[in-house]
Each structure stands twice: as C-alpha cells, then as structure tokens.
DSSP file (Angstrom, degrees, kcal/mol; ACC not computed):
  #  RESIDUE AA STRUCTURE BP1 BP2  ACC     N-H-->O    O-->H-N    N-H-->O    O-->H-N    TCO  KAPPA ALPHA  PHI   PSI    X-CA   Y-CA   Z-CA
    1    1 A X              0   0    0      0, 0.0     2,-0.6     0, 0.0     0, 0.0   0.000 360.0 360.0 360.0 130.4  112.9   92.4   97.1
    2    2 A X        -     0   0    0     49,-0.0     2,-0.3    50,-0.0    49,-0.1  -0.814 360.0-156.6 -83.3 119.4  109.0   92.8   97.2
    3    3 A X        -     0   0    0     -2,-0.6    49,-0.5    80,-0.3    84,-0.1  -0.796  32.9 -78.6 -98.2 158.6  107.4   91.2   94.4
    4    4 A X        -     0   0    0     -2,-0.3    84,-2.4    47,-0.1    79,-0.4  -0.058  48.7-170.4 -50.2 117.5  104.1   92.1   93.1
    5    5 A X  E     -A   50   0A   0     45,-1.4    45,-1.0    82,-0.2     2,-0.5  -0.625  16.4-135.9-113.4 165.9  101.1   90.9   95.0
    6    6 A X  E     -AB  49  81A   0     75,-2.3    75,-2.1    -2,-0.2     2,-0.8  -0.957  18.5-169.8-132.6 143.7   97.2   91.0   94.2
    7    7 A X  E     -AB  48  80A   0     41,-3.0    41,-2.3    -2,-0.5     2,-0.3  -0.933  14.0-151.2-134.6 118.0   94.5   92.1   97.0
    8    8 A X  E     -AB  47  79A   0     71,-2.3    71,-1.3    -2,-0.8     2,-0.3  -0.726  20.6-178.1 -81.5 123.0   90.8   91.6   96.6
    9    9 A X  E     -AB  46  78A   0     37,-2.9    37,-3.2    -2,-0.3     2,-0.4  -0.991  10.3-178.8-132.7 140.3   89.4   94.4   98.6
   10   10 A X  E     - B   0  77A   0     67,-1.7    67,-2.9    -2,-0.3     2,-0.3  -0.929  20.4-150.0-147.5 123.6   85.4   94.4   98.8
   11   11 A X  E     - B   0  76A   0     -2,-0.4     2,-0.3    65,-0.2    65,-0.2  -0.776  11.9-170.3 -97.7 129.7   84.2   97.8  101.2
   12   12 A X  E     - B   0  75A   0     63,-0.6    63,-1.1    -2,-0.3     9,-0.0  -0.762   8.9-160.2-142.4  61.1   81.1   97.6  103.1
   13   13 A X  E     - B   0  74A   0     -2,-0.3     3,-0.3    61,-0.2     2,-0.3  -0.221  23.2-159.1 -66.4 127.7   80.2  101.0  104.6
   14   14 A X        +     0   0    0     59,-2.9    58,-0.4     1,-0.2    59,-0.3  -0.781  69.0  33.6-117.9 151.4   77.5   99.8  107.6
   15   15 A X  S    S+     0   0    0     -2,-0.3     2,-0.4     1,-0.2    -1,-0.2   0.983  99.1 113.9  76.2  30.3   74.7  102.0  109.5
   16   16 A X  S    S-     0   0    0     -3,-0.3    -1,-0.2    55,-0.1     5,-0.1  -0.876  73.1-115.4-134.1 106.0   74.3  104.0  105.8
   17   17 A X    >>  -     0   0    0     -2,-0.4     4,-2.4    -3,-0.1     3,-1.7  -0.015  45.1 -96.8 -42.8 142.0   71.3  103.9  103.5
   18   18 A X  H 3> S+     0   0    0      1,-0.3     4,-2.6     2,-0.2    -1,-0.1   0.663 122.3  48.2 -34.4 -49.5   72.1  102.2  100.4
   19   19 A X  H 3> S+     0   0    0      2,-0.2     4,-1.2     1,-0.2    -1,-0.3   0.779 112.3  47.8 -58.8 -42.5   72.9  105.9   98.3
   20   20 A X  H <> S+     0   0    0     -3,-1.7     4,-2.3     2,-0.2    -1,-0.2   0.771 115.1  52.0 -70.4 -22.7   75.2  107.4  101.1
   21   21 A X  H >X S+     0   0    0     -4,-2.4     4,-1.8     2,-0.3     3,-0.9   0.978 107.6  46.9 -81.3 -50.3   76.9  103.7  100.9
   22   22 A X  H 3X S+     0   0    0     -4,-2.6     4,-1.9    -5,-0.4    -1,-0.2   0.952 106.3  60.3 -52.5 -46.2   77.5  103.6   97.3
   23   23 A X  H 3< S+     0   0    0     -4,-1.2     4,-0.3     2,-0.2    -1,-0.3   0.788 109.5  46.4 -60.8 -30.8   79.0  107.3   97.5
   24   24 A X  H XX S+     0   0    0     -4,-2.3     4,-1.1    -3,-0.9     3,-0.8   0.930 106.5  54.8-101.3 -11.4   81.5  105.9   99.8
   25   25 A X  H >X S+     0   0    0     -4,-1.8     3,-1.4     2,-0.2     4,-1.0   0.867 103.8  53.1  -7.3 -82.2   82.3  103.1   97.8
   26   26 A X  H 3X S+     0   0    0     -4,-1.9     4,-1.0     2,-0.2    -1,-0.2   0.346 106.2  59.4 -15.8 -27.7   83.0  105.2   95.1
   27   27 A X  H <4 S+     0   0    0     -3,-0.8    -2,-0.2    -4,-0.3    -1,-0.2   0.767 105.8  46.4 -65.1 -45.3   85.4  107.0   97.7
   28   28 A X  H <X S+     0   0    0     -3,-1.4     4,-1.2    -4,-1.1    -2,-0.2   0.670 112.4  55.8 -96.1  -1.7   87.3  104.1   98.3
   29   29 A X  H  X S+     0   0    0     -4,-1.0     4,-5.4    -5,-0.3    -1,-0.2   0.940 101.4  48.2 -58.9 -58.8   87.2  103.8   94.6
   30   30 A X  H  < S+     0   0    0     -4,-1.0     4,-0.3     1,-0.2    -1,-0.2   0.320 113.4  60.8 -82.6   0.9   88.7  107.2   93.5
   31   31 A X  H  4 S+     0   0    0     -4,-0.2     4,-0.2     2,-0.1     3,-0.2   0.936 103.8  46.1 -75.5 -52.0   91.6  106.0   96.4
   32   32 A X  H  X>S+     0   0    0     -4,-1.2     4,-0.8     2,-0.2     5,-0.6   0.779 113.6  48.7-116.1 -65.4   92.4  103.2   94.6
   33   33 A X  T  <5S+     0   0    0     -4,-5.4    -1,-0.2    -5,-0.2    -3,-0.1   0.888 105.6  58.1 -82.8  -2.2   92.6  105.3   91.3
   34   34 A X  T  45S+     0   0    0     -4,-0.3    -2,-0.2    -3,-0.2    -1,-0.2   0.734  89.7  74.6 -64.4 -25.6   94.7  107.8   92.8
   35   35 A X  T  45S-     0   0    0     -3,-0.3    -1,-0.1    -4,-0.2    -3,-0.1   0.690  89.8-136.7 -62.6 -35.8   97.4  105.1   93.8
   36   36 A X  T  <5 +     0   0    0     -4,-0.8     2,-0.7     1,-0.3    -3,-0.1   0.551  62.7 130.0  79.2  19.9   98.7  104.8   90.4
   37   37 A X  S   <S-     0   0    0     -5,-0.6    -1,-0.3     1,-0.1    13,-0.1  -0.813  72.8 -91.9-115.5 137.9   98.8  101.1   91.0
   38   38 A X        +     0   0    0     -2,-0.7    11,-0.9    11,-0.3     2,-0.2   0.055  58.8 178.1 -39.6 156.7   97.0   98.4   88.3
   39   39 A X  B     -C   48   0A   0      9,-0.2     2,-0.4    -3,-0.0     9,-0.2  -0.922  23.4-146.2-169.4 142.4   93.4   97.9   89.7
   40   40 A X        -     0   0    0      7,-5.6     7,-0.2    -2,-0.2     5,-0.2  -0.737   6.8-148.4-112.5  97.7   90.2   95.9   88.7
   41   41 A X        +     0   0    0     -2,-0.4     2,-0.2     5,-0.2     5,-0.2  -0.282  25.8 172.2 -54.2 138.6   86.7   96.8   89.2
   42   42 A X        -     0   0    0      3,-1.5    -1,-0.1     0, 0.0     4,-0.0  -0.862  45.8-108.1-138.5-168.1   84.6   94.0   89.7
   43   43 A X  S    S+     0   0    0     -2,-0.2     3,-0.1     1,-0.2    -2,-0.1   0.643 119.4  23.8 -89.1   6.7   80.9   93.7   90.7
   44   44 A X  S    S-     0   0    0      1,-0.6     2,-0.3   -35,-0.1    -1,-0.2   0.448 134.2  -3.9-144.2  -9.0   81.9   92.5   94.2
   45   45 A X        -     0   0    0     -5,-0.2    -3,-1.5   -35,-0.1    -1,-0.6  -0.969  65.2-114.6-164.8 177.5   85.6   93.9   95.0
   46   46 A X  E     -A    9   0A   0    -37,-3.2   -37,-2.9    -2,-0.3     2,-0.4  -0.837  28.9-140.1-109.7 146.0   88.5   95.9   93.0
   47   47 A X  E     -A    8   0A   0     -2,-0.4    -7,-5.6   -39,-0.2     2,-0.3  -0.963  24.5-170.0-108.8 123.2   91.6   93.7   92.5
   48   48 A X  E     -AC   7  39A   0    -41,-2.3   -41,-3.0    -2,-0.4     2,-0.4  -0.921   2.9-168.1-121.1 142.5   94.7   96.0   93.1
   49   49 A X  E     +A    6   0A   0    -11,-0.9   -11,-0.3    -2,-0.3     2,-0.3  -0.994  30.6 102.2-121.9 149.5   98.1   94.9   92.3
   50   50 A X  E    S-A    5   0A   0    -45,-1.0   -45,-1.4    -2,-0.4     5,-0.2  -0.953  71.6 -30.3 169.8 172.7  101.1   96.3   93.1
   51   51 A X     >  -     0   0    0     -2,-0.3     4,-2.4   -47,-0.2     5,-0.5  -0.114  60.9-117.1 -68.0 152.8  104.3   95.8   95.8
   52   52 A X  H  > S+     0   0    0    -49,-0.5     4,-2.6     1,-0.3    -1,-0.1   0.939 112.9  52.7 -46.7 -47.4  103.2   94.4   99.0
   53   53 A X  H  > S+     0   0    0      1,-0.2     4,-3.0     2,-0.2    -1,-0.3   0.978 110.7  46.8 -53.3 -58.0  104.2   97.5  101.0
   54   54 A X  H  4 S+     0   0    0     -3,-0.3    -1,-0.2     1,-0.2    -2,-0.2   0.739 113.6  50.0 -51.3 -36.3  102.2  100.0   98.7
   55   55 A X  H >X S+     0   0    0     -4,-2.4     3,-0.8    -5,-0.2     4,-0.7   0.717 106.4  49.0 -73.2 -30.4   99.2   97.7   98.8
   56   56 A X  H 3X S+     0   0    0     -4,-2.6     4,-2.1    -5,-0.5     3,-0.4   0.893 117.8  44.8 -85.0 -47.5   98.8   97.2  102.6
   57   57 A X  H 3< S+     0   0    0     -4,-3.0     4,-0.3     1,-0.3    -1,-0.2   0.326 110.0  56.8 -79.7  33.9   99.2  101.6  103.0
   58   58 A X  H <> S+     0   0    0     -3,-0.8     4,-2.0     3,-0.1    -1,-0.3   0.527 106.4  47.1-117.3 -21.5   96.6  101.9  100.0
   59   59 A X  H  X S+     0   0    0     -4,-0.7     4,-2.4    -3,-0.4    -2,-0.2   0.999 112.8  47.1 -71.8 -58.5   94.3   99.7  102.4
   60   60 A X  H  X S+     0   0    0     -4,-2.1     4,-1.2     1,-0.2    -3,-0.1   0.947 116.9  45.1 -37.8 -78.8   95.3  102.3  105.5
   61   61 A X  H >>>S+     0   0    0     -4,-0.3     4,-1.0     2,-0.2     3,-0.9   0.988 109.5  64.5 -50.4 -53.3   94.4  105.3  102.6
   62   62 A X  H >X5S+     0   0    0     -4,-2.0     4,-2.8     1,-0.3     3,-2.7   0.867 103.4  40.5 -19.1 -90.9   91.2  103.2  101.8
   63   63 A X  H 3X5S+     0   0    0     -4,-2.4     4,-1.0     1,-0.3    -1,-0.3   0.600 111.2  55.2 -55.3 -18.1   89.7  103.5  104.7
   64   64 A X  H <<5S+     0   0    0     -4,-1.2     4,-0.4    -3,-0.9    -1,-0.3   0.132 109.4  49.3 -78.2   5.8   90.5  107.3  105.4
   65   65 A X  H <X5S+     0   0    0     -3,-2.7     4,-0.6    -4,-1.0    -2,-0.2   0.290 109.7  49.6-118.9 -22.8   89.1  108.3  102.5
   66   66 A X  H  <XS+     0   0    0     -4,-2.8     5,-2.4    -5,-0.5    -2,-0.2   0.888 111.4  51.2 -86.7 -28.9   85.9  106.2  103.2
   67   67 A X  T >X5S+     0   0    0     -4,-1.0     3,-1.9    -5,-0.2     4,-1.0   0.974 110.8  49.2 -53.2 -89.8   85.7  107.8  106.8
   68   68 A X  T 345S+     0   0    0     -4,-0.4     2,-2.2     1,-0.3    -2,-0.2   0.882  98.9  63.5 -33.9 -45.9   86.0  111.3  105.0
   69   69 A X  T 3<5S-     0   0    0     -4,-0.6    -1,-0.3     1,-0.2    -2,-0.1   0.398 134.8 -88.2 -68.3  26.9   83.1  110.4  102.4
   70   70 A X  T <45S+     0   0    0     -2,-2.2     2,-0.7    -3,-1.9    -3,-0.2   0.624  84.1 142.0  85.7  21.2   80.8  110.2  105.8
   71   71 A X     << -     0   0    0     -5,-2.4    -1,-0.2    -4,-1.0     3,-0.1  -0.729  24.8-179.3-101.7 134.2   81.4  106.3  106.8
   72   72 A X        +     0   0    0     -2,-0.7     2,-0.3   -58,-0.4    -1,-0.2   0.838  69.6  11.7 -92.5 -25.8   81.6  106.0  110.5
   73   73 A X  S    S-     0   0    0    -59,-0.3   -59,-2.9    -6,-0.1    -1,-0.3  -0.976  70.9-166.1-155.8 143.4   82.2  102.2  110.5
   74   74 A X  E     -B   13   0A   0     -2,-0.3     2,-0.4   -61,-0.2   -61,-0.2  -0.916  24.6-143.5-132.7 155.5   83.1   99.3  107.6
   75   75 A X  E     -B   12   0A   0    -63,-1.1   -63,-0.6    -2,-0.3     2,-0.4  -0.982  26.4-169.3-130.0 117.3   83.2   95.9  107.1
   76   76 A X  E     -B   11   0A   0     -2,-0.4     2,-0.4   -65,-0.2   -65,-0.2  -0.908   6.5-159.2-135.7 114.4   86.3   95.4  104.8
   77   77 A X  E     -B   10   0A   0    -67,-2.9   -67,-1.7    -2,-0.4     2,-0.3  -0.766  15.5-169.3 -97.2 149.4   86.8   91.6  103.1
   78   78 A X  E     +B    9   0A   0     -2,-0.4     2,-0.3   -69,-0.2   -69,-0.2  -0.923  16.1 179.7-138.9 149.7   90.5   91.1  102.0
   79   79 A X  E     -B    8   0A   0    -71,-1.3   -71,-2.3    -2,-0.3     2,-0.5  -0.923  16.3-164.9-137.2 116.2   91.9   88.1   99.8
   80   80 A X  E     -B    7   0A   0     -2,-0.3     2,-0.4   -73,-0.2   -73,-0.2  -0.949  14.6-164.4-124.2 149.0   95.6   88.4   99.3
   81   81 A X  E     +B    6   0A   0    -75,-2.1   -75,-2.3    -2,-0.5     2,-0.2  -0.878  32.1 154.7-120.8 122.0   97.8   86.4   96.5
   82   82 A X        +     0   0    0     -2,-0.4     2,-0.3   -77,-0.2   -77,-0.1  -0.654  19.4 175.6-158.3 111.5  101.5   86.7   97.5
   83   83 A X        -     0   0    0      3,-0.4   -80,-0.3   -79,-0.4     5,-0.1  -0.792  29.3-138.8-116.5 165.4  104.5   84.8   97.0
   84   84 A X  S    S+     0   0    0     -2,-0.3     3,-0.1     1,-0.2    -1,-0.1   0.092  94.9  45.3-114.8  48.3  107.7   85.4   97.9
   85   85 A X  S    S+     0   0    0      1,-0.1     2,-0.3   -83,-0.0    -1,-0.2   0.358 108.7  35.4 -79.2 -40.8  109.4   84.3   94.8
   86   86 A X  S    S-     0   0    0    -83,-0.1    -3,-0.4   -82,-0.1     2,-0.3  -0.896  80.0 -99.5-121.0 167.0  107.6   85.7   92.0
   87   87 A X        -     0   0    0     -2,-0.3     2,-0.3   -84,-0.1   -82,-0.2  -0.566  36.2-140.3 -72.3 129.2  105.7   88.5   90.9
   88   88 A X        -     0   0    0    -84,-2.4     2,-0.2    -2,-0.3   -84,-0.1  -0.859  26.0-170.5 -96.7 137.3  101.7   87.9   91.2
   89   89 A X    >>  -     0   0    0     -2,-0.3     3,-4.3     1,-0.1     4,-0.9  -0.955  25.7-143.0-130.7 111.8   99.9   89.3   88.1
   90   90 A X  G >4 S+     0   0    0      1,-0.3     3,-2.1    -2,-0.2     4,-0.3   0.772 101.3  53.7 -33.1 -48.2   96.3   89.8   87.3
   91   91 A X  G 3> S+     0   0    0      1,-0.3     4,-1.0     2,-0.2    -1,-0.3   0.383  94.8  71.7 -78.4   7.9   96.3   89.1   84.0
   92   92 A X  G <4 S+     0   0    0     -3,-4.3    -1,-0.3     1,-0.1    -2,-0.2   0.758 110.3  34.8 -73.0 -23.5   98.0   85.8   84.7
   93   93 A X  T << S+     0   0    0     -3,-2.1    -2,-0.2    -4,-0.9    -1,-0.1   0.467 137.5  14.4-110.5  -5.1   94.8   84.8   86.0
   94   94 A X  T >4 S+     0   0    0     -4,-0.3     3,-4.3     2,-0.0    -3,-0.2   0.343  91.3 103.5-123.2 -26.6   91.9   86.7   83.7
   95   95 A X  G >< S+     0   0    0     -4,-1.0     3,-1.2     1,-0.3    -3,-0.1   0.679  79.0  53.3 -67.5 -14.3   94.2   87.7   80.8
   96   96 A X  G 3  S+     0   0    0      1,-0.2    -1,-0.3    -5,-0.1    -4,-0.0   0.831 103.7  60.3 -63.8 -34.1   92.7   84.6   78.4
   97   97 A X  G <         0   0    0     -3,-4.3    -1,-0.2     1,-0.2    -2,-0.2   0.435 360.0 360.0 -94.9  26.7   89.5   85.8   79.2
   98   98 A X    <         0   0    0     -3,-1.2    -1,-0.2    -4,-0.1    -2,-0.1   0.498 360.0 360.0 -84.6 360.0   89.9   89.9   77.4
C-alpha cells in the first residue's frame, strides 16, 4: 500500500527575465491544480500531497508544462516526507496554525 506523502517542490525557471519566469511558475502552478491532489501555495514552494506514485509523475508533468510555458532549463528544489507506515498529512503539520 502507498501511503500519503508530502513534497515541497520550489521551480526555478533559469536564463528568463523575471516576468517570463513568473509566467512559468504559474505553469507549474496550474499543473499542480490540475492533479486534483491537496496542494499548498507558499511564498517559496507549493506543498503537494498525495500517493507517492502520483506525486513523483506530477513532478515529470511539472516540468513539461514548464518547458511548454517557454522554460528551456530549471532548477527544481525537492523536500519529501514519506513513511512507509503511515499516511503523511499537511495539516498535521500547519493545521494549529488556520
């Protein structure tokens, strides 16, 4: 069984003035809300959760959707929370602070 993982993904489009970079940013954004999988914007990465398998091919879709929005090259930081006994949850780890 796959339980529920969380992956800090923070997208770096390189070789792009700052307005072309944000627009793909924003790419790898609308990928991320397309997934149907829980997700957190933050001011320095999205926190996605969801099963491990579904999260590692949303990284793969990430990046092909930041290629289409005109990024030729990325620099893509990953943090991932995963055990393989329980379900990892965001709000286990923010939800005191809504």
């Amino acid at each position: 069984m796959s339980h529920t993982v969380n992956l800090a993904i923070q997208v770096l489009p390189t070789h792009l003035p700052q307005p072309e970079a944000y627009a793909v940013v924003d790419a790898a954004i609308d990928c991320i809300k397309a997934s149907g999988l829980e997700y957190l914007v933050c001011p320095f990465e999205t926190v996605i959760e969801g099963p491990y398998e579904q999260v590692m091919k949303l990284v793969d879709d990430i990046q092909a959707a930041c290629n289409k929005a005109g990024a030729q090259s990325l620099l893509i930081n990953m943090k991932l929370q995963r055990s393989f006994v329980k379900d990892i949850a965001i709000d286990d780890k923010i939800g005191k602070y809504k």
